[in-house]
C-alpha positions as semicolon CSV with decimal commas, in nm:
position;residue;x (nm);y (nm);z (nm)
1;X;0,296;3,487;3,231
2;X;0,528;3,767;3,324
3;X;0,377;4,135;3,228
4;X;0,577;4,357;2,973
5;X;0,655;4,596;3,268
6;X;0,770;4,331;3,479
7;X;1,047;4,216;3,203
8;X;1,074;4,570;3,093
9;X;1,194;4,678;3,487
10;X;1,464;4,326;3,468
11;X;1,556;4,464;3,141
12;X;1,642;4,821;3,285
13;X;1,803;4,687;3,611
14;X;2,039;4,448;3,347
15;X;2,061;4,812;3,168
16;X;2,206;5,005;3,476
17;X;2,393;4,719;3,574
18;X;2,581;4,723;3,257
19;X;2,637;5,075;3,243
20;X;2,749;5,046;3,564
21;X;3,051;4,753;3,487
22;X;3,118;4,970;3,169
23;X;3,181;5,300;3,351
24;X;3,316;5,113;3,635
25;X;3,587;5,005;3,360
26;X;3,695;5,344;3,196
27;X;3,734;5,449;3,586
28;X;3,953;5,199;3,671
29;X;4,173;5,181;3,348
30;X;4,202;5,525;3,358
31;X;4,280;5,592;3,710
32;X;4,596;5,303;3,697
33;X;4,724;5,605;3,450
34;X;5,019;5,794;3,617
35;X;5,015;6,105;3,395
36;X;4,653;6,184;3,429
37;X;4,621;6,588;3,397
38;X;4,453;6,760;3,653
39;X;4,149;6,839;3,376
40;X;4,157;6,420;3,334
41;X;4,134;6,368;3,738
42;X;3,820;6,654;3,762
43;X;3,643;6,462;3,470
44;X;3,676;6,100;3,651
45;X;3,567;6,280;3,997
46;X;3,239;6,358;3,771
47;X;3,253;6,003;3,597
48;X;3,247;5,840;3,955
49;X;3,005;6,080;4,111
50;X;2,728;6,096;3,820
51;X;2,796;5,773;3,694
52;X;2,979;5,525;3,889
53;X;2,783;5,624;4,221
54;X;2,441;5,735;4,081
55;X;2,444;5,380;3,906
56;X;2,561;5,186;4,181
57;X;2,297;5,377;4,418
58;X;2,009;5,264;4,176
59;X;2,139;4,903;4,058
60;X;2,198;4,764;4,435
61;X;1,893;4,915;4,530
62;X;1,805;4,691;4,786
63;X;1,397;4,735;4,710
64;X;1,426;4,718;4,359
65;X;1,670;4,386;4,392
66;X;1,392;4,202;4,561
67;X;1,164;4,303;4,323
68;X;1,371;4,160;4,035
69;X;1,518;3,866;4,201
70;X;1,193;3,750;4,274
71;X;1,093;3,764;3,913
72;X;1,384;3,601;3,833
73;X;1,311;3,320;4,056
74;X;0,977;3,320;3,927
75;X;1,124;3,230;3,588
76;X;1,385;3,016;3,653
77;X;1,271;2,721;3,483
78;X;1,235;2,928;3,146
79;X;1,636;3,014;3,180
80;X;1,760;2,654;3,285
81;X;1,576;2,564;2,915
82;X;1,711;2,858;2,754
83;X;2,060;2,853;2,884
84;X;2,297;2,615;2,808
85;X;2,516;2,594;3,091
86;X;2,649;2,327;3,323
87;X;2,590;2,456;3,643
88;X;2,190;2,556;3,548
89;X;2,097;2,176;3,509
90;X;1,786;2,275;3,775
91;X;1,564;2,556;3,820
92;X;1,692;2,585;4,164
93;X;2,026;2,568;4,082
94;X;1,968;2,896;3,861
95;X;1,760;3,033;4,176
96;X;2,049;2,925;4,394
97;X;2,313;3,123;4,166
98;X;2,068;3,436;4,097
99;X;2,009;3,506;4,471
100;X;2,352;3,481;4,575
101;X;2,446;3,743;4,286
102;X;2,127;3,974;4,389
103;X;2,198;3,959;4,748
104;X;2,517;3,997;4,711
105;X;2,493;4,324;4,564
106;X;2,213;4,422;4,830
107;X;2,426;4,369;5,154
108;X;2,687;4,575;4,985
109;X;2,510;4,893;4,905
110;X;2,558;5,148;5,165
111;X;2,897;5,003;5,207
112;X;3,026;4,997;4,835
113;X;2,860;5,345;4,806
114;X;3,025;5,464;5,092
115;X;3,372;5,386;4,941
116;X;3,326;5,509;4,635
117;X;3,203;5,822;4,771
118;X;3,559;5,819;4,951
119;X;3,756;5,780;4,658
120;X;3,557;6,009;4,468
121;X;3,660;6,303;4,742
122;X;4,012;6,203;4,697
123;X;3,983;6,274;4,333
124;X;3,796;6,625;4,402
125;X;4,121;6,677;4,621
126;X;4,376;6,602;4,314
127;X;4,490;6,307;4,556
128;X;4,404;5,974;4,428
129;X;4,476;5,610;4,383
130;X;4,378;5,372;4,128
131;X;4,003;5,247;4,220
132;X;3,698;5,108;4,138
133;X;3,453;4,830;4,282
134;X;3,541;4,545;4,460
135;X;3,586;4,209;4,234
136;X;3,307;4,066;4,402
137;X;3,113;4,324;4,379
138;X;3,165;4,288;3,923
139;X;3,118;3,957;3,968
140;X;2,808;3,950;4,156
141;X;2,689;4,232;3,926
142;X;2,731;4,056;3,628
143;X;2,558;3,751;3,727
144;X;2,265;3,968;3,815
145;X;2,273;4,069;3,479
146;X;2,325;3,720;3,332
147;X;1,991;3,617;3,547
148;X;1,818;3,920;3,448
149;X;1,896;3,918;3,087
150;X;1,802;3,592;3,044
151;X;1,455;3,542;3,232
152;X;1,360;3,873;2,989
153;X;1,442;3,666;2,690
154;X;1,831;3,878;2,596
155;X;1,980;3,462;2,557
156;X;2,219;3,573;2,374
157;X;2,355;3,907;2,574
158;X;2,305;3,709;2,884
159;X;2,554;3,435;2,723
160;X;2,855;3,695;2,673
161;X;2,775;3,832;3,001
162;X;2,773;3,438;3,150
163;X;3,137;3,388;2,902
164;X;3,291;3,716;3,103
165;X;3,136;3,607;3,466
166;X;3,298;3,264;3,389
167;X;3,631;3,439;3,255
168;X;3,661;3,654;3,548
169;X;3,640;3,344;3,796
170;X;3,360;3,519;3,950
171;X;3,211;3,115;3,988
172;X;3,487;3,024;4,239
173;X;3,526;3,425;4,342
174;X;3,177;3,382;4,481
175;X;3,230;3,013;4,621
176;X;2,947;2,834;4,339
């Protein structure tokens, strides 16, 4: 049996990681705008340094991956019962998908960080294009979250993150 601060630590890495996409979001949608004022481009040079980056920096966490990826492995049979999905027939099919997201995110840390702290600079300089993490990088952060919501119980949260993964193409996006 899992202990309430082991699901309560999955439940604030899904948490980050969602704060994270949502941020991530506004960022983009609102840096594709060509008439941003130069008020608008000093608030999303704050959005991406205290929020985009300061997410990213804790949710890819390489250390705190492994420690919730190997929870989620740990409970991998509880989410292919819970989960009603066609590619989670087998608890190592779930492991399979889960450790390719987590990873994922954990070889891309410094370097994902490292270009958003690029792009944020080009904002602090009034020059900027539109920006914001790399597909794969969404992808592999939402099935992160998908695993981690649903080994802490969220089954139904962790099914509207699964329906967006699967909407995205992040399966095929991340060769599953």
């Amino acid at each position: 049996m899992a202990s309430i601060s082991d699901e309560w630590e999955t439940m604030e890495f899904a948490s980050r990681g969602l704060s994270l996409v949502l941020a991530d979001g506004l960022w983009t949608r609102s840096l594709a705008r060509q008439d941003l004022t130069a008020t608008e481009v000093g608030e999303l040079a704050s959005l991406g340094s205290d929020v985009v980056l300061t997410r990213w920096l804790q949710f890819s966490d390489p250390k705190a991956i492994s420690r919730i990826q190997e929870f989620v492995a740990s409970k991998a049979d509880v989410a292919v019962t819970a989960l009603d999905n066609e590619h989670f027939r087998e608890p190592q099919q779930f492991i399979n998908f889960s450790s390719r997201c987590f990873n994922e995110l954990a070889s891309r840390h410094d370097s994902q960080a490292d270009e958003l702290r690029g792009k944020i600079k080009s904002l602090e300089a009034e020059n900027w294009e539109p920006g914001d993490l790399d597909q794969v990088v969404v992808c592999a952060s939402l099935g992160a979250i998908a695993a981690a919501l649903t080994v802490s119980g969220n089954i139904p949260t962790a099914s509207l993150v699964m329906t967006l993964f699967t909407g995205l193409g992040c399966f095929a996006l991340l060769n599953f």
